[in-house]
N, C-alpha and C positions, 0 to 999 in steps of 0.2 A: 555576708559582707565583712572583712577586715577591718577593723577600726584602729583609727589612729590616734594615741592614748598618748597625750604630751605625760613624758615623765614630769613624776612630783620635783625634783631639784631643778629643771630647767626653768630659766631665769628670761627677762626681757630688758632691753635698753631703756626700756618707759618705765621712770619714776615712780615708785610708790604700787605699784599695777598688781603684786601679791596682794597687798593690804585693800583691794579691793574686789568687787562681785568678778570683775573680769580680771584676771591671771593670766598670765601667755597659756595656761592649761586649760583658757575657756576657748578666747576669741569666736564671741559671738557678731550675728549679722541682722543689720536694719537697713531699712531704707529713710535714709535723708535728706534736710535742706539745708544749706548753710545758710546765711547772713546774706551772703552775697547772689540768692537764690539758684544754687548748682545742687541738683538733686541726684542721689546716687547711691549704692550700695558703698554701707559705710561698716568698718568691722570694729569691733570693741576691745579695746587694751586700757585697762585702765581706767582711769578716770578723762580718756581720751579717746578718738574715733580715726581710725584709718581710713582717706577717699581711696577708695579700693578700682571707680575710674582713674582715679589721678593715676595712680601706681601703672596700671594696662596702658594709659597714654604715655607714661614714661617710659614705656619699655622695661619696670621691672618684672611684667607678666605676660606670658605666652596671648597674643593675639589668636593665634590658631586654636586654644583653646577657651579663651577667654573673649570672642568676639566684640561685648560691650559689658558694663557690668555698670549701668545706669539705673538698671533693677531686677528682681529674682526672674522674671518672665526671659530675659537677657541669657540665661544660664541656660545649658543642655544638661541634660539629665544626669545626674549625679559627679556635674561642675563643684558644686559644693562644699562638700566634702574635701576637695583638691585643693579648689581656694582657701581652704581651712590648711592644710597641709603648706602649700606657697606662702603663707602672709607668716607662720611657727619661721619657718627656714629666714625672712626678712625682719622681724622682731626678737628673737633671740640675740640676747646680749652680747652673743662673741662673733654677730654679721652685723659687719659697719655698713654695708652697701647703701641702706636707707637713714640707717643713724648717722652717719656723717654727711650726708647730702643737704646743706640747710637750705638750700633754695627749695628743694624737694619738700623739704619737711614744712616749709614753711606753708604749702600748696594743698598737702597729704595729711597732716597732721591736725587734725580738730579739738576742740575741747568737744566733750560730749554738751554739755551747756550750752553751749552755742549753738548746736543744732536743733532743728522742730524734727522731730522724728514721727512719719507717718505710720498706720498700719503696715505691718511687715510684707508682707503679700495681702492684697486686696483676696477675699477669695470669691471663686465661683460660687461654691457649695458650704452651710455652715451648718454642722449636726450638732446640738448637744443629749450629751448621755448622762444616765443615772447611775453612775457607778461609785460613789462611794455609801457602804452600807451604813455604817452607824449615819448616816442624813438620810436616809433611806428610813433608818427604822425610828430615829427620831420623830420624823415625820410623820410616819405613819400611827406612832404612839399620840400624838398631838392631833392628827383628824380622824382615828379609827382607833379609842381609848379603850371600846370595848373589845376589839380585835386583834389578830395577829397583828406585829407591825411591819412584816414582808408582806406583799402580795406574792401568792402563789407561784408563782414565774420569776420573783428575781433573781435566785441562786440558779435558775437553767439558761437564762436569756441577758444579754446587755440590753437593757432599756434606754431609748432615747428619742428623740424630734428631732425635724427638720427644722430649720430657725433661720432668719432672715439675716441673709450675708452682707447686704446690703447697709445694717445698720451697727457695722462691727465697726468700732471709732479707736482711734488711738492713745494711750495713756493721756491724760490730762486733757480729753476731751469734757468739757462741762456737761454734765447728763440734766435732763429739764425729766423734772415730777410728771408723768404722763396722764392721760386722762382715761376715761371708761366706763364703764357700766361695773356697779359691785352690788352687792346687797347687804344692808348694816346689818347688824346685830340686833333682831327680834322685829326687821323689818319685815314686811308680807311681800314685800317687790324688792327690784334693783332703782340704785339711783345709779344718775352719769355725775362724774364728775375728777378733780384728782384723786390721784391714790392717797388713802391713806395708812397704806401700810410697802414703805418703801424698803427694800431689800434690796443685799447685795448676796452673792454665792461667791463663796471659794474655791476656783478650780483653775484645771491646768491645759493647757487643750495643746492638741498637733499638728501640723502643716503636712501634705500628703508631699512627699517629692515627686513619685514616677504612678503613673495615671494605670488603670484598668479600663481595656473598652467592655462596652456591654455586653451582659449576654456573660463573660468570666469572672471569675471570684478572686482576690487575694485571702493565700491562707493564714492560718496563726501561723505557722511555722515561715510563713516567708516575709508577715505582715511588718515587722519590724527593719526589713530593707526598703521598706517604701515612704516608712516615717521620713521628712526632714528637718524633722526641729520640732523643739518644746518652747513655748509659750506661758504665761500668766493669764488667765481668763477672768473677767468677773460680769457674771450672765445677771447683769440686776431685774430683780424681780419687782410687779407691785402685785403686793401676796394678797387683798382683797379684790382683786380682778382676777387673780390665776382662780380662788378660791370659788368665782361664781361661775366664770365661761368654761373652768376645766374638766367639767362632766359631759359628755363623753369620751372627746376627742385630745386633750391636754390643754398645754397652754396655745394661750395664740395672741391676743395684746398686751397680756400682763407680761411678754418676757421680749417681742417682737423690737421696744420701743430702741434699743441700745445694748451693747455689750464690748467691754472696754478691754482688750490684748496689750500687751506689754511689748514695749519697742524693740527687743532682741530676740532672735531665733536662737536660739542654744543645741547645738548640732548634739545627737545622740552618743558619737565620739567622745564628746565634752562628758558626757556623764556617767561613762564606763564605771567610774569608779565607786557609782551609788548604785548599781545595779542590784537588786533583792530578788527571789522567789517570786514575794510575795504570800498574803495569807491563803489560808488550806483552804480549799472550795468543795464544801460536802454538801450537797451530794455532788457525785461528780460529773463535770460538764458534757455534754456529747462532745464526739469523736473532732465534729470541726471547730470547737470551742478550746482543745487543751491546747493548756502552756507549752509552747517550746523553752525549756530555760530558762533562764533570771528575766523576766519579763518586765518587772516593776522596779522602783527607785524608793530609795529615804533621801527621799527632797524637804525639809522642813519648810510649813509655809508659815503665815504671819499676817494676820489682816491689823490695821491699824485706822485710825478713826482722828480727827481733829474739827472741833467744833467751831463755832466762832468765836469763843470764850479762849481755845485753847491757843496760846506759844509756840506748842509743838505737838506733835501728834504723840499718842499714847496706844500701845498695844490692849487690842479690842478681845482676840482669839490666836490662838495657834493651834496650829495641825500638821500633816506628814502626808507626803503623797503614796506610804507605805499600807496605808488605812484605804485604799480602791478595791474593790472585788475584783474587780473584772480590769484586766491591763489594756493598753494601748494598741497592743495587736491583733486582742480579744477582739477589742470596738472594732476594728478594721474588718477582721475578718467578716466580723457578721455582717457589719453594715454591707459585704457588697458579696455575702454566700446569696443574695438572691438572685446576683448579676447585675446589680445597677453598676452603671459606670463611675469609676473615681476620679478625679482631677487632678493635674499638678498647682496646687496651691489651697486644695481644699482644705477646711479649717473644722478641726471636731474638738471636742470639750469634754471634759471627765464627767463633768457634772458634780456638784459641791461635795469638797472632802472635808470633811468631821471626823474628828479621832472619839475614842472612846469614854475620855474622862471629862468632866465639868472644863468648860474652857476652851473647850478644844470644837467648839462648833463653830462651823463655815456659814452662818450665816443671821441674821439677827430675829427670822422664825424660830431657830432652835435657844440660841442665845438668851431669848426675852418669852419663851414660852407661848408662842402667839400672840405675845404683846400682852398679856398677862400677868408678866414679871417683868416691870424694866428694869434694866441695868443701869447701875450708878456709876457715872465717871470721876474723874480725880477734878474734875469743877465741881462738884456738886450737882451738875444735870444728870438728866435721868433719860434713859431711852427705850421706848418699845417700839420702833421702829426710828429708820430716818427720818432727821428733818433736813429742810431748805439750809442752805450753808454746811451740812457737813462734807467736809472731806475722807474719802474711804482710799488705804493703798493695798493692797497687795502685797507682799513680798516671796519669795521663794530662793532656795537658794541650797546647798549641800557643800556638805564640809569634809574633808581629808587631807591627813600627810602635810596638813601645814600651808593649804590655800583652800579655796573659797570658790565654789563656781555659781554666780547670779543670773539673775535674768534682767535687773531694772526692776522699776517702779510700775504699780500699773494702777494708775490713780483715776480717781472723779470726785468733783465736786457736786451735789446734787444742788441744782439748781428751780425757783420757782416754775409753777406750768404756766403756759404760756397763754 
């Protein structure tokens, strides 16, 4: 597939719009509501929002191609991409046609603020995977001390669950402490009740565009024309419930309860210019496993944290979505070499990326050692896992040539169980 790589010097009519996540060289896509409750595919410039219906009812967009654009389900297959391409040719700075139209603008032109921005695409289908290794071996160093800290199978296989799509909520969705069965520390039994070991994971996850029926496979080598967009994930966990129900079969209430996506789709277009290899993978993968080509990204991420105590929020960990084993088209592949069917809008997850060095873990298991070593904030509190009132964000974001491609926020407040 051909991508469309807004040059680095091209410029926009909207204010300020370099100096921020969204640059005319992003122009990412949500679904929103405004104030006046009109809901619709809305695109990102700035520190403002294109009604990208408005524009199709004004006639600055192909009806024959653009039927309705009230939401992604609206669009024909690899629509997308195009409307990425139309809305560059109407926000560049030397096409008055929409800049000077103020009735228009006044109609078309959003603050981003203003709007409640839902999940991007609701999805059918919600996978997450276990692909980055250093949380991997983290992990495994923390529940298997005396052990290898890979299982057997991770460098040959992407690992991952099926996960309830049902309960994917949107940035600034309030997540409630969930409840369940765990078993304490030098207990003989489980007890029910809330978590108390509340986690969040750092990861990235993808939106499928063009579907596979059953019964066929999407390859690695074609997997990355079926991607539609990258995303912010945070799959929160409650790690004394994954800890006791996850023998045999994985998790299944400790991770079921919630998991919070980031209000903009960031088309693969947008990202050309962080495109990486990626790290060596030895031993080396079978035949329908390999890399086609630059496969992965240096996306730097950023989890952030604010207490009740805090003003502002403070930097918790960072990481790189350059630290995944296994790439995005990797996961594709396999998830559907067995012939399950895929969907337009399905939604799959990296699974937590941890970088190598102290600092750089995705999640507050690694971070606080099992909750064995809390971490100290710049209040003075102390954490080995979440409490009630903290807020967690997300960030993600890639940098080149003198602009900035974001995704948004993709926050939660962790709120009491119910």
């Amino acid at each position: 597939m051909d991508r469309f790589v807004v040059p680095a010097s091209a410029e926009t009519w909207v204010e300020g719009a370099r100096q921020t996540d969204f640059p005319i060289q992003n122009i990412a896509f949500g679904t929103g509501t405004t104030k006046s409750g009109v809901e619709a595919i809305f695109a990102a410039i700035g520190d403002q929002a294109v009604n990208c219906q408005e524009l199709l009812e004004s006639g600055l967009l192909d009806p024959e191609r653009y039927p309705a654009l009230f939401g992604f389900y609206d669009l024909a297959e690899g629509a997308l991409p195009e409307l990425r391409r139309d809305l560059f040719e109407l926000l560049r700075s030397d096409n008055p046609t929409l800049r000077d139209d103020r009735s228009l603008l006044r109609r078309a032109l959003v603050a981003q603020s203003d709007l409640q921005m839902s999940v991007p695409i609701p999805p059918p289908a919600y996978v997450d995977f276990y692909s980055g290794i250093h949380h991997a071996e983290n992990v495994g160093r923390l529940f298997r001390p005396q052990g290898e800290p890979l299982l057997p199978n991770y460098r040959h296989i992407p690992i991952g669950y099926h996960g309830r799509a049902g309960t994917i909520v949107p940035s600034g969705t309030p997540i409630i402490r969930p409840k369940g069965q765990f078993r304490p520390p030098d207990s003989a039994g489980p007890e029910f009740g809330p978590t108390q070991a509340m986690d969040f994971e750092l990861e990235m996850g993808f939106y499928v565009s063009e579907g596979q029926p059953m019964g066929r496979r999407i390859t690695c080598a074609a997997a990355g024309d079926h991607i539609l967009g990258l995303v912010i994930v945070n799959d929160w966990s409650a790690r004394d419930i994954q800890q006791w129900e996850g023998q045999p079969l994985g998790p299944f209430l400790s991770k079921s309860f919630a998991t919070t996506v980031s209000p903009w789709i960031v088309l693969p277009d947008a990202l050309e210019p962080f495109r990486i290899e990626g790290m060596e993978q030895d031993p080396p993968v079978l035949p329908y496993l390999r890399r086609q080509g630059e496969q992965h990204y240096d996306i730097r991420l950023e989890v952030r944290i604010k207490t009740k105590k805090m003003k502002t929020s403070e930097v918790l960990a960072t990481s790189n979505m350059k630290h995944l084993y296994w790439s995005m088209p990797q996961q594709l592949a396999h998830m559907t070499v067995n012939g399950t069917p895929a969907e337009f809008g399905d939604l799959y997850a990296t699974g937590t990326i941890s970088g190598p060095e102290p600092g750089q873990a995705g999640s507050m298991l690694e971070l606080a050692f099992k909750g064995s070593q809390p971490i100290t904030l710049s209040t003075g509190e102390t954490r080995a896992w979440l409490e009630d009132g903290d807020e967690v964000t997300l960030r993600a974001w890639g940098e080149a040539d003198g602009f900035r491609i974001g995704f948004g926020d993709c926050s939660g407040v962790i709120q009491p169980e119910r």
